[in-house]
C-alpha positions as CSV (number, residue, x, y, z in Angstrom):
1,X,-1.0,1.5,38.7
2,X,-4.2,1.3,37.0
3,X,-6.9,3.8,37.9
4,X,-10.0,1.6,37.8
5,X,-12.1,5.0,38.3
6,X,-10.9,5.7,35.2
7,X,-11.0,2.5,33.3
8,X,-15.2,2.0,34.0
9,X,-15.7,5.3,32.3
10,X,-14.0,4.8,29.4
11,X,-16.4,2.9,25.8
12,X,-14.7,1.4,22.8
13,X,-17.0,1.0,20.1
14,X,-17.0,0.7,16.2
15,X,-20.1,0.9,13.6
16,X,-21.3,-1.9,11.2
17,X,-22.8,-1.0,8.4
18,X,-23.1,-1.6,4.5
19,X,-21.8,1.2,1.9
20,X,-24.0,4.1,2.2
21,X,-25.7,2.9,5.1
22,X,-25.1,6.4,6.7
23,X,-22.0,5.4,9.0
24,X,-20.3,8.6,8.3
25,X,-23.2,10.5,8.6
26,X,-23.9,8.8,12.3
27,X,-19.9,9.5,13.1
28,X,-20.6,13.3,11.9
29,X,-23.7,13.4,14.6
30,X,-22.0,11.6,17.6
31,X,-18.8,13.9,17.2
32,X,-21.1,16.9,17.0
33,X,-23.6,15.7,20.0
34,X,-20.4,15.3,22.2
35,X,-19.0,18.9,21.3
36,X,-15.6,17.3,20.1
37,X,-16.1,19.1,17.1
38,X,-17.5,22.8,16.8
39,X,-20.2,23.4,14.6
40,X,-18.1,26.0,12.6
41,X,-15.6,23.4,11.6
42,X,-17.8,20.7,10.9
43,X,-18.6,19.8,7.5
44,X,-20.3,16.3,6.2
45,X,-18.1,12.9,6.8
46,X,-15.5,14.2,8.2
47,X,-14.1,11.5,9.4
48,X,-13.6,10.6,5.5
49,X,-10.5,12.6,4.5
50,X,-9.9,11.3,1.0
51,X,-11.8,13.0,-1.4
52,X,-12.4,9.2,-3.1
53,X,-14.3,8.0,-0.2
54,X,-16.8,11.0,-0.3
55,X,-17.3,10.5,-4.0
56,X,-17.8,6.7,-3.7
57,X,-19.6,7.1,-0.1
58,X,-17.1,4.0,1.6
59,X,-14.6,4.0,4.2
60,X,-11.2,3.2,2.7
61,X,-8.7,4.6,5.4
62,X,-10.2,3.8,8.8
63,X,-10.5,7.0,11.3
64,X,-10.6,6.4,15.0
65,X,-11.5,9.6,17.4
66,X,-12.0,10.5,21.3
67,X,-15.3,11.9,22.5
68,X,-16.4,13.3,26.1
69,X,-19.6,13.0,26.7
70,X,-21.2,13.7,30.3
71,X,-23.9,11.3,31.6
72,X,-25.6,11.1,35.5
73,X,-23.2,13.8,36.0
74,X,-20.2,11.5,35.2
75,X,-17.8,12.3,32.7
76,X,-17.4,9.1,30.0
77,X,-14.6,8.7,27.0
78,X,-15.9,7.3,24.2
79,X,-13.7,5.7,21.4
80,X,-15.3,5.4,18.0
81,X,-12.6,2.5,15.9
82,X,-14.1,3.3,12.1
83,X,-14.0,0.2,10.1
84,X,-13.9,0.3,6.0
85,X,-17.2,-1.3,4.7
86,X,-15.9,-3.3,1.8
87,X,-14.8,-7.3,1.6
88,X,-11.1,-6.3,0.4
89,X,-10.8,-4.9,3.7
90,X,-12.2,-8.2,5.8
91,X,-8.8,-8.2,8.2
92,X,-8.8,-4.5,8.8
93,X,-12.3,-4.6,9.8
94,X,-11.9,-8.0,12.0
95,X,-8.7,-5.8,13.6
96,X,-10.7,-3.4,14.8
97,X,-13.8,-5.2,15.9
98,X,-10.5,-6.9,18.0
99,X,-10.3,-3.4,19.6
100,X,-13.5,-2.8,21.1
101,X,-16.1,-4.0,23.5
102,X,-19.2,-3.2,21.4
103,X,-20.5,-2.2,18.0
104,X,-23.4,-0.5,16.6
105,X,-24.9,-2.3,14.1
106,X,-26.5,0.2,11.8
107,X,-28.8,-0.6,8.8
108,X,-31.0,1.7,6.5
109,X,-34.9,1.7,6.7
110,X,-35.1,1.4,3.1
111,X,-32.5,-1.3,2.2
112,X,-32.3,-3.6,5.2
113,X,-29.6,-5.7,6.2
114,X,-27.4,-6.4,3.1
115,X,-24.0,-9.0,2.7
116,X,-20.9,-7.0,4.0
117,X,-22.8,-6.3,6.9
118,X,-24.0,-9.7,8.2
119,X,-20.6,-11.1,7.4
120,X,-19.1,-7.8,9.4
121,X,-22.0,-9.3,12.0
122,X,-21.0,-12.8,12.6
123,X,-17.2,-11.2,13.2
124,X,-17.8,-9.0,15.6
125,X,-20.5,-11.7,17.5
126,X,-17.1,-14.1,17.6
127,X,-15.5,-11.5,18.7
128,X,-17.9,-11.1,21.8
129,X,-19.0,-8.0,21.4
130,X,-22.2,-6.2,23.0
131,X,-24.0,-5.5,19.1
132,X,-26.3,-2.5,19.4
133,X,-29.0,-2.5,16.6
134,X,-30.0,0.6,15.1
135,X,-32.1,1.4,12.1
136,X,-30.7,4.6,10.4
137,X,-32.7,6.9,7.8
138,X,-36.2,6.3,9.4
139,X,-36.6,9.4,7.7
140,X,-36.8,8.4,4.3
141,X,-40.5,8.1,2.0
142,X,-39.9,4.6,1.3
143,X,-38.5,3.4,4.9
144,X,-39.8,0.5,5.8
145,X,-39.8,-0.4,9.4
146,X,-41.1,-2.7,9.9
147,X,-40.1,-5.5,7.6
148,X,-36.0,-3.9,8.8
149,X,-37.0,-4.7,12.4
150,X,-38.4,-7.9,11.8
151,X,-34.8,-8.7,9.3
152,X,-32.9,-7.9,12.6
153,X,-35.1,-9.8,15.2
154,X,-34.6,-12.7,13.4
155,X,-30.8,-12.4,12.6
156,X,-29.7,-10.9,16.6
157,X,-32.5,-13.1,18.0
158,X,-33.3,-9.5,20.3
159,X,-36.3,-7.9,20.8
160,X,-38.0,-4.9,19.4
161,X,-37.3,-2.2,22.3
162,X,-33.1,-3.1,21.9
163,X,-33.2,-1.6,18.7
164,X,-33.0,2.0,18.5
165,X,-34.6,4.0,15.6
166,X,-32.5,7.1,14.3
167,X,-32.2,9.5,11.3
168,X,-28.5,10.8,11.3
169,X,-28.8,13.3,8.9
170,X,-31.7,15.0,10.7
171,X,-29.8,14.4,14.2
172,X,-33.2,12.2,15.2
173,X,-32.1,9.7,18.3
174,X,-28.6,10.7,18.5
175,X,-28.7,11.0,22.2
176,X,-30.6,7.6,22.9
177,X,-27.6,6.4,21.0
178,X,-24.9,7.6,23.4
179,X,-26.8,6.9,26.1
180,X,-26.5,3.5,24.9
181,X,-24.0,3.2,24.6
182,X,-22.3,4.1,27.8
183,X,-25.3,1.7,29.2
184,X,-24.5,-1.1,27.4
185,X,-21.3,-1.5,25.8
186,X,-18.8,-3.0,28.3
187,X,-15.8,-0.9,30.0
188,X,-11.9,-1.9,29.0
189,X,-11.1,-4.8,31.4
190,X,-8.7,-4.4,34.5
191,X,-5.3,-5.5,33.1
192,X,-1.7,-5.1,35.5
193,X,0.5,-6.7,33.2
194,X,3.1,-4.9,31.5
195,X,2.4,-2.7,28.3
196,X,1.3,-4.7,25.3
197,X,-1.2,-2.2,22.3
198,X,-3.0,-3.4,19.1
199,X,-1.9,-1.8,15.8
200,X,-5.3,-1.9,14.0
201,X,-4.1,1.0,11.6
202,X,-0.8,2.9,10.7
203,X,0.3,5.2,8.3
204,X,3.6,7.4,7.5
205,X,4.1,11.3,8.1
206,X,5.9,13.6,6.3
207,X,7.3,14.9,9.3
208,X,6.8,11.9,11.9
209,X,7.6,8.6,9.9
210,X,5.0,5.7,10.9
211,X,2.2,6.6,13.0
212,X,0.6,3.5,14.7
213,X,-3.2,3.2,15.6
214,X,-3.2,1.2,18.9
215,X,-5.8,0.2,21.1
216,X,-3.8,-0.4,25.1
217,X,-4.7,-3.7,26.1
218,X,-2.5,-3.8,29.6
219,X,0.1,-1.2,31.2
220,X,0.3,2.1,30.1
221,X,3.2,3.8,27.5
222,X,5.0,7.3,27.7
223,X,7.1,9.6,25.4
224,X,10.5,8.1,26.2
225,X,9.7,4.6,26.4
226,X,12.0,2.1,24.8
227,X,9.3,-0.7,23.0
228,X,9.0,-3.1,20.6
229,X,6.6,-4.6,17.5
230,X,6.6,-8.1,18.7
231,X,6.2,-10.3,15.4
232,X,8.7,-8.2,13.6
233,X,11.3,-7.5,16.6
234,X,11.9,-4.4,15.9
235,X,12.9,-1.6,19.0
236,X,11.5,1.9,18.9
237,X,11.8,4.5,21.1
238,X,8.5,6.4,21.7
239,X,8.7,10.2,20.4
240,X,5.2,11.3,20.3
241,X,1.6,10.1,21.8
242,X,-1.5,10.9,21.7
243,X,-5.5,10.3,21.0
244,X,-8.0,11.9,17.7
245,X,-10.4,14.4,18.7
246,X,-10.5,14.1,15.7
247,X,-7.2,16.1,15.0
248,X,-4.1,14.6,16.8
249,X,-4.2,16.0,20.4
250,X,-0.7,15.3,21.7
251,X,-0.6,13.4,25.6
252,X,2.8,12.6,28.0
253,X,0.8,8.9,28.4
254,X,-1.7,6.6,27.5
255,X,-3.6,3.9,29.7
256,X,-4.8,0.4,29.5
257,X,-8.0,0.4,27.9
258,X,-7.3,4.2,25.9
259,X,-7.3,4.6,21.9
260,X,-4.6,6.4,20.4
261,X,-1.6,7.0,18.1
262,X,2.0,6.1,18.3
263,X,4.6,8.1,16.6
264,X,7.5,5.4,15.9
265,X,9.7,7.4,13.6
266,X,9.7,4.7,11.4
267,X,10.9,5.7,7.9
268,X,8.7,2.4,6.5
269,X,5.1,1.2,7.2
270,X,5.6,-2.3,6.4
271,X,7.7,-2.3,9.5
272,X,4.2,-1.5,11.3
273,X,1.9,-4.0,10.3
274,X,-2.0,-3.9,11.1
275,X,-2.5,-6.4,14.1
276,X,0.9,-6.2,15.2
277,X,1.4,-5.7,18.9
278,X,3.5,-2.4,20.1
279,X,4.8,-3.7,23.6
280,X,7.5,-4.0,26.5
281,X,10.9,-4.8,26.0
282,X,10.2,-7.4,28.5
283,X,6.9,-8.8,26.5
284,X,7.4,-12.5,24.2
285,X,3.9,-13.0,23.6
286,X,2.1,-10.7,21.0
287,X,-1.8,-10.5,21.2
288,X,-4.0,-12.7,18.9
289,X,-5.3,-12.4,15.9
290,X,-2.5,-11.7,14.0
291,X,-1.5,-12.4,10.4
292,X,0.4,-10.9,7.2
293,X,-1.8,-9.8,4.2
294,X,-1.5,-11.7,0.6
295,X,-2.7,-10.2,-2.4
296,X,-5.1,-12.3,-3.6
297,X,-5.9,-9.9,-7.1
298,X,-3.2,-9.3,-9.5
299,X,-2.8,-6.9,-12.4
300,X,0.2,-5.1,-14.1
301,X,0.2,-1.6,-14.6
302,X,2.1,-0.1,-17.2
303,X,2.7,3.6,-18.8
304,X,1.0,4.8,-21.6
305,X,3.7,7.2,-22.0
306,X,7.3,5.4,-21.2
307,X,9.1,7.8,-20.3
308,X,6.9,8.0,-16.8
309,X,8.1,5.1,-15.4
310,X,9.9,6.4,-12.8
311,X,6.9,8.8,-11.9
312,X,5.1,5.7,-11.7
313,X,7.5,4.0,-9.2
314,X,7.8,7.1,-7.4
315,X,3.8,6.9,-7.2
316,X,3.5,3.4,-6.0
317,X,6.6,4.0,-3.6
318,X,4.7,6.7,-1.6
319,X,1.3,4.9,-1.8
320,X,2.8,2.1,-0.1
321,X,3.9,4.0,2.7
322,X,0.3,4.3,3.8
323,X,-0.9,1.2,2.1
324,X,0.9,-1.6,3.7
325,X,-1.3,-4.7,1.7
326,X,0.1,-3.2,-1.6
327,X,2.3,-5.2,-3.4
328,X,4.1,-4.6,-6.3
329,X,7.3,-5.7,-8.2
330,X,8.8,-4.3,-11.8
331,X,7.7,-6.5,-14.5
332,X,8.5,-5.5,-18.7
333,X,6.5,-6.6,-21.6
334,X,7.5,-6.8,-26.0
335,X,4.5,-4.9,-26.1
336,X,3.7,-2.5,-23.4
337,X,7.0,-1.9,-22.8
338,X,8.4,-1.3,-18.9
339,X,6.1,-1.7,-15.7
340,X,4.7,-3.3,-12.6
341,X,3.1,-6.0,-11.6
342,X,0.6,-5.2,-8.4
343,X,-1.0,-7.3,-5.6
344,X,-4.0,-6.3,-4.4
345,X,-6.7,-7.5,-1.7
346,X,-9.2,-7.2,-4.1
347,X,-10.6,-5.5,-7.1
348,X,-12.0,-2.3,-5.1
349,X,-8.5,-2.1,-3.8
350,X,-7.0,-1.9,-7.1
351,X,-9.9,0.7,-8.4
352,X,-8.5,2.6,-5.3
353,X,-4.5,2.3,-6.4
354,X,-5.3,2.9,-10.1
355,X,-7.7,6.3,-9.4
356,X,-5.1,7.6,-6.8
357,X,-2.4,7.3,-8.6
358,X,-4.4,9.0,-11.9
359,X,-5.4,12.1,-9.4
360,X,-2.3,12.5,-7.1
361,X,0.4,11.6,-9.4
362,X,-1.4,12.4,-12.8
363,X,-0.4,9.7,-14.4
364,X,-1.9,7.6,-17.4
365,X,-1.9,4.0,-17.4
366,X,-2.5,0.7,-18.9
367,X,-4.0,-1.8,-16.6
368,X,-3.9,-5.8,-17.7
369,X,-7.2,-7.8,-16.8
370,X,-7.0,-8.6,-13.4
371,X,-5.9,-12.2,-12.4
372,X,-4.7,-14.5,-9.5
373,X,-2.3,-16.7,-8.7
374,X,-1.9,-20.2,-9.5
375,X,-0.3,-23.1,-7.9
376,X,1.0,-25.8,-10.2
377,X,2.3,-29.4,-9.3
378,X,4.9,-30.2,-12.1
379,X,5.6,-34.2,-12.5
380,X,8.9,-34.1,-11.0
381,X,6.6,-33.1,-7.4
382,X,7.4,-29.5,-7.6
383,X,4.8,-26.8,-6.7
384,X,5.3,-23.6,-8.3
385,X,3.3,-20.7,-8.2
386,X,2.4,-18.4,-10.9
387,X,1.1,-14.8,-10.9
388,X,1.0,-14.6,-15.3
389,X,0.3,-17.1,-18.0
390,X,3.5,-16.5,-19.4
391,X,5.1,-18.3,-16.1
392,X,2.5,-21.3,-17.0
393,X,5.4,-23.8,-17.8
394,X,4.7,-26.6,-20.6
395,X,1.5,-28.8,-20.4
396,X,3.6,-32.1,-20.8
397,X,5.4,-31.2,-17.5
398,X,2.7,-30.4,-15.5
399,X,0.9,-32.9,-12.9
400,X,-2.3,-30.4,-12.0
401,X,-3.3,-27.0,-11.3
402,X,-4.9,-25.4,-8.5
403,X,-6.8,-21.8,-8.2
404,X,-8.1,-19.6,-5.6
405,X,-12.1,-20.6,-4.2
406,X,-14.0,-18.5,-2.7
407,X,-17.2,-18.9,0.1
408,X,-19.7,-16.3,-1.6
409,X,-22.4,-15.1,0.4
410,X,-25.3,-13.4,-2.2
411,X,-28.7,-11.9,-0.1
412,X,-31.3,-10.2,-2.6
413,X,-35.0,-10.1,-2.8
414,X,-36.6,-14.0,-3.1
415,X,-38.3,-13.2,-6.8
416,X,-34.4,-13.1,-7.8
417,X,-33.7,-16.3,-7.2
418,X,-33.8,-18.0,-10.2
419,X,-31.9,-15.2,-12.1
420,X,-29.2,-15.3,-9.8
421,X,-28.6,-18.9,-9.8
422,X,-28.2,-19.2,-13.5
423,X,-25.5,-16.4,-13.0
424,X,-24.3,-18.5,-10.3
425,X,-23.4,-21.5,-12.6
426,X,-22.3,-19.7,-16.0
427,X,-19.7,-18.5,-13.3
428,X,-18.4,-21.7,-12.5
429,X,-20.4,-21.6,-8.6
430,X,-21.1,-24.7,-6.7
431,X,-24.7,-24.3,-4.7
432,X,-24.5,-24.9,-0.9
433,X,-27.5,-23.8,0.7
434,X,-30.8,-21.4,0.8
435,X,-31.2,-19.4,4.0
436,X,-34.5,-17.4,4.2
437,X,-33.7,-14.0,6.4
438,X,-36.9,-12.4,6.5
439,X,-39.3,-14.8,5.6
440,X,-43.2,-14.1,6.4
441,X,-43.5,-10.6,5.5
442,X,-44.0,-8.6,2.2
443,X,-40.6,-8.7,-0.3
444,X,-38.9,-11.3,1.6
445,X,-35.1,-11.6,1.2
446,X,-33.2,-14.4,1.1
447,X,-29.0,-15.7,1.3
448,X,-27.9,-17.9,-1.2
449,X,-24.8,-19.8,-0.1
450,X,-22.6,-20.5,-3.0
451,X,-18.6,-21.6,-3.8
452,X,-16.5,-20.1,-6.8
453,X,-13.6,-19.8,-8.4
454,X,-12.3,-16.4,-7.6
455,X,-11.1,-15.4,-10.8
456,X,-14.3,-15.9,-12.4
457,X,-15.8,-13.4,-9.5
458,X,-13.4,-10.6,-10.0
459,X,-14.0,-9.7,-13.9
460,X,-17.5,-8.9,-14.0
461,X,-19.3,-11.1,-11.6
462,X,-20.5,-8.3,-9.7
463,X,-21.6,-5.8,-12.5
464,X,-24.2,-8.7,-13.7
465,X,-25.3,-9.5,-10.3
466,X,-26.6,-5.7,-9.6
467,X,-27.8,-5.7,-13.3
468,X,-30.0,-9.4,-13.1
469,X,-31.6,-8.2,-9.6
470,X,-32.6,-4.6,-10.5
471,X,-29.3,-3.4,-8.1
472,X,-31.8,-4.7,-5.2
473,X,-28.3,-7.8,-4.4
474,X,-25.2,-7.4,-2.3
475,X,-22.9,-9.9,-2.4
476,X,-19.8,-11.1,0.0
477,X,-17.0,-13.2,-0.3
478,X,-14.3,-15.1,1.4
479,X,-11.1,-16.6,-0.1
480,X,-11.3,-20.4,1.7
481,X,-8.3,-21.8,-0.1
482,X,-7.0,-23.7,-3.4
483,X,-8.5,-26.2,-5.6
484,X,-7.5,-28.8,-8.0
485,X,-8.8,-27.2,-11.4
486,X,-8.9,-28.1,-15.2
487,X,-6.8,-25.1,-16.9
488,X,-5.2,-24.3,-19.6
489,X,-3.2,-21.3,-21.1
490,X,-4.9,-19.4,-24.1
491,X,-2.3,-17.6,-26.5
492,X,-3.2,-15.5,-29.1
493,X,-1.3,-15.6,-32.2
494,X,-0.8,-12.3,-34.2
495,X,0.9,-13.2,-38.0
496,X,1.8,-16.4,-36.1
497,X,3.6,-14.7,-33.2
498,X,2.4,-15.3,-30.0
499,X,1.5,-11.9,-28.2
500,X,1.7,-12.6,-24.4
501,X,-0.3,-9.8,-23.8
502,X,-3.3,-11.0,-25.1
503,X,-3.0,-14.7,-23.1
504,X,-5.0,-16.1,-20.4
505,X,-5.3,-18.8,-18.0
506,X,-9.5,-20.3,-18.6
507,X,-11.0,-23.5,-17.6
508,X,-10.6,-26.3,-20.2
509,X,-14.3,-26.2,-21.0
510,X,-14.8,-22.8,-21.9
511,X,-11.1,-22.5,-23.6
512,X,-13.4,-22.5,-27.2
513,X,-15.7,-20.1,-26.8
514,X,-13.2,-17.8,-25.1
515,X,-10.3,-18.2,-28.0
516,X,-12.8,-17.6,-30.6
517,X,-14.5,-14.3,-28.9
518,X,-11.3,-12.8,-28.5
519,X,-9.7,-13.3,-32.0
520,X,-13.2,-12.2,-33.3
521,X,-12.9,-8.8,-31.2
522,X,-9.6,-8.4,-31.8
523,X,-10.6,-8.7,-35.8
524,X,-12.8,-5.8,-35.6
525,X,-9.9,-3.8,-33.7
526,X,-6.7,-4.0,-35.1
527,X,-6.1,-2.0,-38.1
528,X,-6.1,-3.2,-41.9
529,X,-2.4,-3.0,-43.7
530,X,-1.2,-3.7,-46.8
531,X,-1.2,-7.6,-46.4
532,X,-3.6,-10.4,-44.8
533,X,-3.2,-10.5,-40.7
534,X,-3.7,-14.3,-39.3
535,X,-5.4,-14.1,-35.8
536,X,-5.5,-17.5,-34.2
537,X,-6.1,-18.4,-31.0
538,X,-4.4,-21.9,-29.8
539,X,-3.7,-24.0,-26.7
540,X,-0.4,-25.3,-27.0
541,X,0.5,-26.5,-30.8
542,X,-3.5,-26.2,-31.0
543,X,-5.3,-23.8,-32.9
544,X,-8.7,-23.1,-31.9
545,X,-10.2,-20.4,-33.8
546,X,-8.8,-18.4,-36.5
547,X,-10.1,-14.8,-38.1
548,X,-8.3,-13.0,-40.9
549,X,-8.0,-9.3,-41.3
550,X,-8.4,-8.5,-44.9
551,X,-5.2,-6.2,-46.4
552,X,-5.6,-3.1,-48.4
553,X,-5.6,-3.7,-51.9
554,X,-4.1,-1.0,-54.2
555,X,-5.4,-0.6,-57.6
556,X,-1.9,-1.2,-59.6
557,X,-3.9,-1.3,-63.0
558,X,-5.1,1.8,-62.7
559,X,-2.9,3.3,-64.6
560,X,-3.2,1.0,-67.7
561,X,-5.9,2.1,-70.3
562,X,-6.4,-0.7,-72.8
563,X,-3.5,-2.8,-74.0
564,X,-3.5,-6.8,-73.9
565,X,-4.9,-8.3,-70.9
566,X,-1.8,-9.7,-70.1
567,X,-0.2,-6.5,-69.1
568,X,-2.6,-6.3,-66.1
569,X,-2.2,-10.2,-65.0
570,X,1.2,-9.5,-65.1
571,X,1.2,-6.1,-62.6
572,X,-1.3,-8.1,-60.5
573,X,1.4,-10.9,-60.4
574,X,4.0,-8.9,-59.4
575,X,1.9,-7.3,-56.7
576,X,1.3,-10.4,-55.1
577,X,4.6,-11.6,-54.9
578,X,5.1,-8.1,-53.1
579,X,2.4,-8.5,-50.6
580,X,4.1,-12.3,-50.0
581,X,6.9,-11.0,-49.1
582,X,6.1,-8.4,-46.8
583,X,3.9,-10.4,-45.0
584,X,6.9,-12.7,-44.3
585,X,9.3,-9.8,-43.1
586,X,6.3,-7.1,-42.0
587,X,5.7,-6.8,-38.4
588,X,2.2,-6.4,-37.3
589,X,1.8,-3.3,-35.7
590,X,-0.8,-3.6,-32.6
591,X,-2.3,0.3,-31.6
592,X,-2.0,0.6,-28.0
593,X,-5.8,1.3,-28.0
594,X,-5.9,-2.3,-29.0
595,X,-4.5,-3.8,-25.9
596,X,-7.2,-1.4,-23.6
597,X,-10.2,-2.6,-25.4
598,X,-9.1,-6.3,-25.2
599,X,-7.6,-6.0,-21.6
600,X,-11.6,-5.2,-20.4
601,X,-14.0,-7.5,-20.7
C-alpha cells in the first residue's frame, strides 16, 4: 500500500546549467545546508568523482543523492538527479529530466544563459517540469544582473520575484533555494500499480556487478524480489537496495516516487541500459522514452607500441562496463599495425575514452581523425553503410551518398554576427533563422539557427567558433538525420601506393583544395631518402595534386681529382641508374610521427 503521507513529502529535482555554471558548486551547498554531508568530509564537487571532471569543471558520470531537510516542522526527502552538461550526453540528460518533477535552472551573473542550457531548457519544459530560475555567482565583479534577469524573463516568460539570486560558493540564498523547492516543485504522483523503475544511470562493481540508477514510478521493490529489464527480457533477482547520501546507504525497500540504486549482479552493463525499465514479472509495458544509443563519431585507436594491444583491449573492455554508449570493434591497418575502431556520442566523449585510457591504463596511442558513418545507395538498390573510406566501394557502382546533418543552435553576443556566419558557410551550414534573446539592453545576445553536415562540425568547428567571437559563443547541436550529399573518397598516393591511412571522405567541391594541402604538409613531413618520393593526391584514376620530396644526393665524384671529364659523367651515370632502381624496389618508409601530424587538422 502506498503511504501517501509519505509520498507528498518526498522532491525530485535535477539542475540545468552550462559547463562551469557552478552546478557542482550549488550540489556541494545543498548537500551541506541539509547536513547529509559533514563538514569534515566535505571537500569541493563532491559529487564529481573523476578527477577529469574536476579538471575540466563538467559532469561526465551523473551522481544522484538523498537529502533530509526539515521545513514547518515537517520532515521532506529531497532527490537531487545530476545531469552531465555537455551535447554528447543529450539522452542521459533527457533520462533524467524523465525522473523528476522539477528543475533548477541555474545560470551565471557574468555569462547568461548560453546553448546547452536552453536546449537542456526546452527538454525539461516538454517534459512538464516546474523550472526554478536562479542566477548563481551574484558575487562576482563583473556580474551583471540585470541584463541575466531580463535574458530569463524573456526566455521562461516569468517574473522577476520567481527568480532567486544566489552565490554558491559563498553559501548566499541556499536556504531560499530549498525552501523552493519543497514549495514549488511537485510531489511523486499516487501510483498502485505494480512495480515498474527508470534506469537513468548504471554502472558495474567490482564486487556487485551492474548497479542500476532507478527512479520508482509505481509499487515498491525489496531484496528478494524476482524482476525484470523490460526491453531486454532479462530476469534478476534483487540482492542489494538502497539510496546516495551521497555514499550508498543500504535499505530492505524502496517506494513509488523514491530515488535509488539497484544491485542486479549483472556481470555486463550493456544488459542495463539507460532508460530501460526495471519492473514486475507481471509488467509488458516498459515506461516511455526509451531508445538504444548510436555512435554518431568514429575514430580508430591504435598502439604506438604493438605489443600493447591486449592492454588496450583490456582498457576498453573495463571502460565499457561503466560506459554502456561505447562502441568499439578490432580493426588492423598496413601501417599502424593492430587496433580498434571506436563509436562514440561525440567528440567530448572520445577526449573522455582517449584521456582515461592514457591515465588509468597508461597507455600511448594513435588516434585517426575522427569521422562518421556513411550511408551509400549502390545501383543494384543496395544501402550499405560505411564507418572508413576504405569500405567506400567503387564510384561506377555507386547510386548516391548520404551523411549525418545536424540542427546547430549558436547564441553569442550580436557584434558577432557577421564573423560567425562566414564560419557558418566555409563549414558547409545552411542559415535557418535569427532569434534575438535579449534584445533592448546593453551587449544583446542573439541565437543563430543553422543546419550542417556533422562531420564538418566535429574537426575543428568549435575551436574557431570560441576563437572568431573572443570565447564570448556556445554552441549546441542535434543529429536530425541523413542527407543526400556530393562525396568523394580522397587517397593519397605515397611512391604510387595508396596509403589508406592518409584517405578521406570530403565534399566534391572542396576535394582540390583538400588533396593539395595535404600532399603539401605531408611534403614538409616525411623524411628525405636516397631517391625522389612522388606524393599525389587522386580521386579514383585522378590525380589532383602532386609534390615531390627531393632525394639525397651523394657526391660520387668526390673522390676523383682531375682526369677526363668523362670519368665523372660516367660515375654520375651509374648513380642514376642506381637511384632508378631503388626507387622501383625501395619502400617508402613513413615515421609514425608522420601519421600524428597529418591525423590532426
Amino acid at each position: 500500500m502506498v503511504n501517501r503521507e509519505k509520498l507528498e513529502h518526498i522532491r525530485n529535482f535535477c539542475i540545468i546549467a552550462h559547463i562551469d555554471h557552478g552546478k557542482s558548486t550549488l550540489a556541494d551547498r545543498l548537500l551541506e545546508f541539509t547536513g547529509t554531508v559533514e563538514k569534515r568530509e566535505m571537500k569541493e564537487q563532491l559529487l564529481d568523482q573523476m578527477d577529469l571532471e574536476r579538471e575540466r569543471g563538467i559532469t561526465i558520470k551523473l551522481q544522484p543523492v538523498t537529502m533530509s531537510y526539515r521545513h514547518d516542522n515537517e520532515e521532506y526527502i529531497i532527490n537531487l538527479i545530476d545531469t552531465p552538461g555537455h551535447v554528447d550526453f543529450t539522452y542521459e540528460v533527457s533520462r533524467s529530466l524523465a525522473a523528476c518533477e522539477g528543475a533548477l535552472l541555474l545560470v551565471d551573473a557574468s555569462q547568461g544563459i548560453q546553448a546547452q542550457t536552453l536546449a537542456n531548457l526546452y527538454m525539461a519544459l516538454e517534459h512538464e517540469l516546474e523550472i526554478i530560475p536562479i542566477i548563481n555567482k551574484i558575487d562576482l565583479p563583473n556580474a551583471n544582473l540585470k541584463k541575466v534577469t531580463r535574458e530569463i524573463i524573456d526566455t521562461l516568460g516569468c517574473s522577476e520575484d520567481d527568480i532567486l539570486k544566489v552565490s554558491a560558493k559563498k553559501g548566499i540564498g541556499i536556504k531560499d533555494v530549498l525552501t523552493t523547492i519543497i514549495k514549488k516543485v511537485p510531489s511523486p504522483k499516487v501510483n498502485q500499480d505494480d512495480f515498474k523503475s527508470l534506469i537513468f544511470d548504471s554502472f558495474y562493481d567490482e564486487y556487485k556487478g551492474v548497479v542500476a540508477d532507478v527512479r520508482i514510478y509505481s509499487g515498491q521493490v525489496k531484496v528478494g524480489d524476482k524482476v525484470k529489464f523490460v526491453s531486454s527480457g532479462n530476469n534478476i533477482e534483487v540482492l542489494e537496495l538502497g539510496v546516495y547520501r551521497p555514499k550508498m546507504e543500504s535499505r530492505l525497500e524502496l517506494f513509488n516516487g523514491e530515488v535509488g540504486y539497484i544491485v542486479t549482479g549483472n556481470k555486463d552493463v550493456s544488459q542495463c541500459r539507460v532508460g530501460d525499465t526495471i519492473a514486475g514479472m507481471n509488467v509488458v509495458d516498459a515506461l516511455p522514452g526509451y531508445k538504444e544509443i548510436k555512435p554518431s563519431v568514429y575514430a580508430s585507436f591504435y598502439p604506438v607500441d604493438a605489443s600493447e594491444y591486449m592492454e588496450l583491449k583490456d582498457g576498453l573492455d573495463k571502460l565499457k562496463l561503466n560506459d554502456a554508449s561505447l562502441f568499439y570493434e578490432p580493426e588492423s591497418s598496413k601501417a599502424l599495425g593492430r587496433g580498434f575502431r571506436l563509436g562514440f556520442l561525440g567528440l567530448l566523449h572520445l577526449e573522455i575514452v582517449q584521456e582515461r585510457l592514457k591515465r588509468e591504463y597508461n597507455l600511448d596511442l594513435i588516434i585517426t581523425t575522427p569521422s562518421v558513418s556513411y550511408k551509400v545507395l549502390l545501383k543494384d538498390n543496395e544501402q550499405i553503410t560505411i564507418y572508413t573510406p576504405s569500405e567506400l566501394p567503387d564510384r561506377s557502382l555507386i547510386q548516391q551518398m548520404s551523411e549525418p546533418w545536424a540542427k546547430v543552435d549558436v547564441i553569442m553576443p550580436a557584434d558577432y554576427i557577421g564573423g560567425v556566419m562566414d564560419l557558418m558557410q566555409k563549414y558547409r551550414g545552411v542559415y535557418k533563422n535569427t532569434e534575438y534573446i535579449s534584445s533592448g539592453v546593453e551587449n544583446s545576445r542573439v541565437i543563430l539557427h543553422y543546419e550542417a553536415p556533422l562531420a564538418s562540425l566535429i574537426i575543428d568547428f568549435y575551436d574557431n567558433l570560441k576563437s572568431i567571437t573572443s570565447g564570448y559563443a556556445s554552441m549546441n547541436y542535434e543529429i536530425i538525420g541523413f542527407q543526400v550529399s556530393d562525396l568523394l573518397r580522397l587517397d593519397i598516393l605515397v611512391a604510387g601506393d595508396i596509403v589508406e591511412a592518409f584517405s578521406r571522405i570530403v565534399p566534391a567541391d572542396v576535394a582540390f583544395k583538400e588533396g593539395r594541402a595535404m600532399v603539401k604538409r605531408l611534403k614538409d613531413i616525411i623524411p628525405r631518402q636516397n631517391f625522389k618520393i612522388t606524393l599525389q593526391a587522386a580521386i579514383g584514376g585522378k590525380i589532383l595534386a602532386r609534390e615531390d620530396v627531393s632525394a639525397f644526393r651523394k657526391d660520387v665524384t668526390e673522390k676523383l681529382y682531375g682526369g677526363d671529364v668523362t670519368r665523372k659523367r660516367k660515375l654520375l651515370e651509374k648513380q642514376k641508374k642506381g637511384k632508378k632502381k631503388m626507387r622501383e624496389v625501395g619502400n617508402v618508409e613513413i615515421p609514425q610521427e608522420a601519421f600524428l601530424k597529418m591525423l590532426k587538422k
